[in-house]
C-alpha positions in Angstrom: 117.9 157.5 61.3 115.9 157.1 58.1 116.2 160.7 57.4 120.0 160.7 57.7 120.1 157.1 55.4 117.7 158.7 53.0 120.4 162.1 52.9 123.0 159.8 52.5 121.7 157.5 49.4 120.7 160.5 47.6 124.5 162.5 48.4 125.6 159.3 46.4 123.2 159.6 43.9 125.0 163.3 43.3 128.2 162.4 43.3 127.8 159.3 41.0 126.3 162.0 38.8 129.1 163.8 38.8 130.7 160.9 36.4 130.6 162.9 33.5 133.1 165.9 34.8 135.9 163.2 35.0 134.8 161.0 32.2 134.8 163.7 29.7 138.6 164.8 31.1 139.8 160.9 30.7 138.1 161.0 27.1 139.6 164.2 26.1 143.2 162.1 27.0 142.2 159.2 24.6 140.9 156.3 27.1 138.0 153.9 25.9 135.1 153.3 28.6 136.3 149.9 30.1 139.9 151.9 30.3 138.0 154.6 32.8 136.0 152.3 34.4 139.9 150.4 35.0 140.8 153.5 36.8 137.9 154.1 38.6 138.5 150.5 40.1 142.1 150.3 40.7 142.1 154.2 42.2 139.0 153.2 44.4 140.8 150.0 45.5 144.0 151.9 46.9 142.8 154.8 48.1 140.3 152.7 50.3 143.4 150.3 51.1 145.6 152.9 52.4 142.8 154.7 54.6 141.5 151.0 56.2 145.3 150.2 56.4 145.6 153.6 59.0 141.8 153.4 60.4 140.9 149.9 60.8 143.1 147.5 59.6 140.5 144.4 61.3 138.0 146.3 58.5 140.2 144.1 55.5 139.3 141.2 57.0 136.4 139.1 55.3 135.9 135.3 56.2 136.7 133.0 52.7 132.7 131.5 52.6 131.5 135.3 52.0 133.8 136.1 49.1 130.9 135.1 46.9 129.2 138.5 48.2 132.0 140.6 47.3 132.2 138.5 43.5 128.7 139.8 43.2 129.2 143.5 43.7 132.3 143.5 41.9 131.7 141.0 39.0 128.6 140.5 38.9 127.7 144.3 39.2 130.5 146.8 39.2 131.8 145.0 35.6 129.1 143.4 34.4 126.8 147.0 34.6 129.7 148.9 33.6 130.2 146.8 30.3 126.6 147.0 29.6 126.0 150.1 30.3 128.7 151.6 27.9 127.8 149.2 25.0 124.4 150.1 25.2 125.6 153.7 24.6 127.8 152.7 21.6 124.2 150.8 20.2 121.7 153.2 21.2 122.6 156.8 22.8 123.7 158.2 25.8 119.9 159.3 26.2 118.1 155.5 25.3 121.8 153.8 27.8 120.2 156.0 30.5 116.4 155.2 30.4 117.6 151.3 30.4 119.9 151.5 33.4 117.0 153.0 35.4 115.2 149.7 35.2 117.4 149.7 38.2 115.1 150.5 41.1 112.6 148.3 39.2 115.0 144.5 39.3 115.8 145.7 42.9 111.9 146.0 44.0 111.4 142.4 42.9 114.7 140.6 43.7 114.4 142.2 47.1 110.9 140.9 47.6 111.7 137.5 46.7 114.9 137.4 49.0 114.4 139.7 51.5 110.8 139.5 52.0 110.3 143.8 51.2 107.0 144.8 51.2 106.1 145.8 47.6 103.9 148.9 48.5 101.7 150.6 46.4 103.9 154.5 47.1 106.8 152.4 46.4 105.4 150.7 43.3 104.1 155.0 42.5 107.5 155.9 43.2 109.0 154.0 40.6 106.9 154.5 38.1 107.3 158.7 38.5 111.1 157.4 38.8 111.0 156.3 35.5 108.8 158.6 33.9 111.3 161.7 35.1 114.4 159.9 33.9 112.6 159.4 30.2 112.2 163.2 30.1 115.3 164.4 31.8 117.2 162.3 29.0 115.0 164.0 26.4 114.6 160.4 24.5 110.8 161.8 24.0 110.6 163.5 20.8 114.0 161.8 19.1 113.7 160.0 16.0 116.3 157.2 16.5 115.7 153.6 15.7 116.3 151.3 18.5 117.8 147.9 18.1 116.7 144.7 20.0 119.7 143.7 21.0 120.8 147.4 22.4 117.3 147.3 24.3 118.2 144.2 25.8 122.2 144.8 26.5 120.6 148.2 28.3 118.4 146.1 30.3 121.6 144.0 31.3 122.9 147.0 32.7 119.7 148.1 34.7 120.0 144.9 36.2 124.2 144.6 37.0 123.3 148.2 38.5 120.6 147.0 40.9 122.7 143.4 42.2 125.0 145.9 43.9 122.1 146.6 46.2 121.1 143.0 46.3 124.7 141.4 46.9 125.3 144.9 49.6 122.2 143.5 51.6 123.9 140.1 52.0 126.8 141.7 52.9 125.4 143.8 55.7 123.6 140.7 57.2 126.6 139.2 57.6 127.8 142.3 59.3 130.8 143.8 57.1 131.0 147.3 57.6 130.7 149.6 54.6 134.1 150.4 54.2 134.8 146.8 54.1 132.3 145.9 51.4 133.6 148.9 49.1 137.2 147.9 49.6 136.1 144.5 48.3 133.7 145.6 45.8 136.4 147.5 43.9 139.1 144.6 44.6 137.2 142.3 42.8 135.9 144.8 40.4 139.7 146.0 39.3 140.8 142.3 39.3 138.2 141.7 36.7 138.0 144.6 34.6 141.9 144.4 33.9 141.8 141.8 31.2 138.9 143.5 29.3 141.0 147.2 29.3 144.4 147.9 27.6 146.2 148.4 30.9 149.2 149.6 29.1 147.7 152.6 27.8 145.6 152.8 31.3 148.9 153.2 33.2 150.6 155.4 30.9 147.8 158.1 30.4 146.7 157.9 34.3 150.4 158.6 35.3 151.3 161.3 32.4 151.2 164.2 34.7 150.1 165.3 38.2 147.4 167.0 36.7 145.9 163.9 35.8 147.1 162.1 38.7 145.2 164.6 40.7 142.0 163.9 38.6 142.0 160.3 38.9 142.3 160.7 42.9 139.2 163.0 42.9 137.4 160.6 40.3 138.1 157.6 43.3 137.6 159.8 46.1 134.2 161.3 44.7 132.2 159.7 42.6 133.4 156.4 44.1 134.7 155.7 47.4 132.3 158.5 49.0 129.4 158.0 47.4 129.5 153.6 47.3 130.4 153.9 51.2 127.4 156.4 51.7 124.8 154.1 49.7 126.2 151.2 51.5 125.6 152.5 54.9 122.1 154.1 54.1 120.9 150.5 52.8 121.0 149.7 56.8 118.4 151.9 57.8 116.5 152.0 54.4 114.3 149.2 51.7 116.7 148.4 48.6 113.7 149.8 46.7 113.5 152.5 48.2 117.5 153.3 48.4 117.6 152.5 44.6 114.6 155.3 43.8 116.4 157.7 46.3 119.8 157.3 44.1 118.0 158.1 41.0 118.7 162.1 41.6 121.8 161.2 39.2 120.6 161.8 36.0 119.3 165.1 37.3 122.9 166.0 38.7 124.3 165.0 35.9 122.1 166.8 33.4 122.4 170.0 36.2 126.1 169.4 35.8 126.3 169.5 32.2 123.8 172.6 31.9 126.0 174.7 34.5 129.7 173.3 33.1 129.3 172.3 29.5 127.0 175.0 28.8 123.9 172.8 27.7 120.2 173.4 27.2 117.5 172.0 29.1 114.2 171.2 27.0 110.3 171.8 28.7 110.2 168.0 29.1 113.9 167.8 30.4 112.9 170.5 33.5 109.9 168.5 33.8 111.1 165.4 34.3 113.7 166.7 36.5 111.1 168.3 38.5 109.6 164.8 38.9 112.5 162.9 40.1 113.2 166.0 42.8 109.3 165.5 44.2 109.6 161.4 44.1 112.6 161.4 45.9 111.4 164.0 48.4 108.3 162.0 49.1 
C-alpha cells in the first residue's frame, strides 16, 4: 500500500507541475495571478460538485464542528500560499518564489512532529535536505546575480509554509474520516469563497467564458492540475508520513522545468540536470 500512496503523491506532484501549460495560456488572455488562481478554485469546486452530486452525494456532507479543517486547507493554505507564492515572484523571481515554497516539506516535518507525533528520522531529515538542494539547482538561482529583499525572503517563506498546512489541516481531516473527494470538494469551496474578493471577478468571468476554447482549458486546468492531483495527495497521505508525502510531491519543479524544456523550448543548465537528477534519486529512495 505504501508503494501505491508513494505513486500516487508523486502523480500529483506531476500534474501540479504541469501549472505552467495553463498558466501561461490564462496569461497570454490578460488574467493577473489571483484571477487564475480564481479559476482554478471555482472550476475545481464544480467540477468536483457535479461528479459527488452523481457518485456519492452522502460524500458533501461534513459535520459543522469540522469546518475549521476545511478553513485551513482552503484559507489558510490554498489562498494564503497562493497569494504568497505569487508576490514573492513579483519581489524576487520565479527561480528565488520556487526555492522558498520548498521550505514546504521542511514546516510539514516539524508541525507533523509536534501534532502528530512523526518520527523525525535521520533518511527523512537526508531527504529533505537533498530535496532542497535539487530544487536550488533545478531553479538555477545558483550562479544569478539578483539582489534579494528581506521582505520577499520572508513573503516566500509564507508561502512554503501555506503550502505545507494543506498537509497538516488534510491529516485532521482524514482522522476524522472525510474521504478525499470530500476534503477537496471543501478545500476549493472555501478556497473560491475566499479568493473572490481579492480577484476582479468581472474580468475572471468574462475571459474564462470568451470562447469554448478557453472553456475547454479551464476544465483541463480543474480536472488536472487540481482535482486529480489534490484527491491523489489526499488519499496517499493515508498510508504515508506528511514528511514524507511532502518530499515525494517535490518532483514538481522537475516536471515543470521538463515541461517547459520539451514545450517552451528551454535550456537546461549542468546544475539544472543535476539538481533534477537529485530530486529523481531522493524521491525514489
Amino acid at each position: 500500500m505504501k508503494k501505491l500512496a508513494s505513486g500516487m503523491v508523486i502523480l500529483a506532484g506531476i500534474l501540479w507541475g504541469s501549472m505552467g501549460i495553463f498558466v501561461r495560456k490564462f496569461e497570454e488572455c490578460g488574467l493577473g495571478s489571483l484571477d487564475i488562481v480564481a479559476i482554478r478554485a471555482i472550476t475545481t469546486m464544480c467540477i468536483l460538485f457535479l461528479f459527488l452530486l452523481f457518485y456519492n452525494r452522502s460524500l458533501l456532507r461534513i459535520k459543522l464542528r469540522d469546518l475549521w479543517c476545511f478553513l485551513g486547507t482552503g484559507l489558510l493554505s490554498i489562498v494564503f500560499f497562493n497569494y504568497c507564492y505569487f508576490r514573492a515572484i513579483t519581489m524576487t523571481s520565479l527561480s528565488v518564489a520556487a526555492v522558498l515554497l520548498y521550505t514546504a516539506p521542511a514546516f510539514v516535518m516539524v508541525l507533523s512532529y509536534l501534532l502528530f507525533h512523526e518520527k523525525f528520522t535521520v533518511r527523512k531529515s537526508i531527504a529533505l535536505v537533498l530535496t532542497f538542494v535539487g530544487c536550488v539547482f533545478v531553479t538555477g538561482i545558483i550562479g544569478s546575480s539578483q539582489t534579494l529583499s528581506g521582505k520577499g525572503i520572508l513573503i516566500g517563506i509564507g508561502a512554503g509554509f501555506g503550502y505545507a498546512l494543506y498537509s497538516i489541516f488534510g491529516r485532521f481531516a482524514l482522522k476524522k474520516g472525510y474521504d478525499s473527494f470530500t476534503i477537496s470538494f471543501y478545500t476549493f469551496f472555501v478556497a473560491a469563497i475566499g479568493v473572490i474578493p481579492l480577484c476582479n471577478f468581472e474580468k475572471v468571468i468574462k475571459v474564462s467564458c470568451a470562447s469554448i476554447n478557453i472553456i475547454g482549458w479551464s476544465l483541463l486546468f480543474g480536472f488536472l492540475s487540481t482535482v486529480l492531483a489534490f484527491c491523489l495527495y489526499t488519499a496517499g497521505l493515508k498510508n504515508l508520513d506528511n514528511g514524507k508525502a511532502s518530499i515525494l510531491a517535490s518532483v514538481e519543479p522537475v516536471a515543470a522545468t521538463l515541461i517547459g524544456v520539451i514545450l517552451y523550448k528551454e535550456t537546461l543548465s549542468a546544475g539544472e540536470i543535476f539538481g533534477i537528477r537529485m530530486l529523481n534519486e531522493t524521491a525514489i529512495s
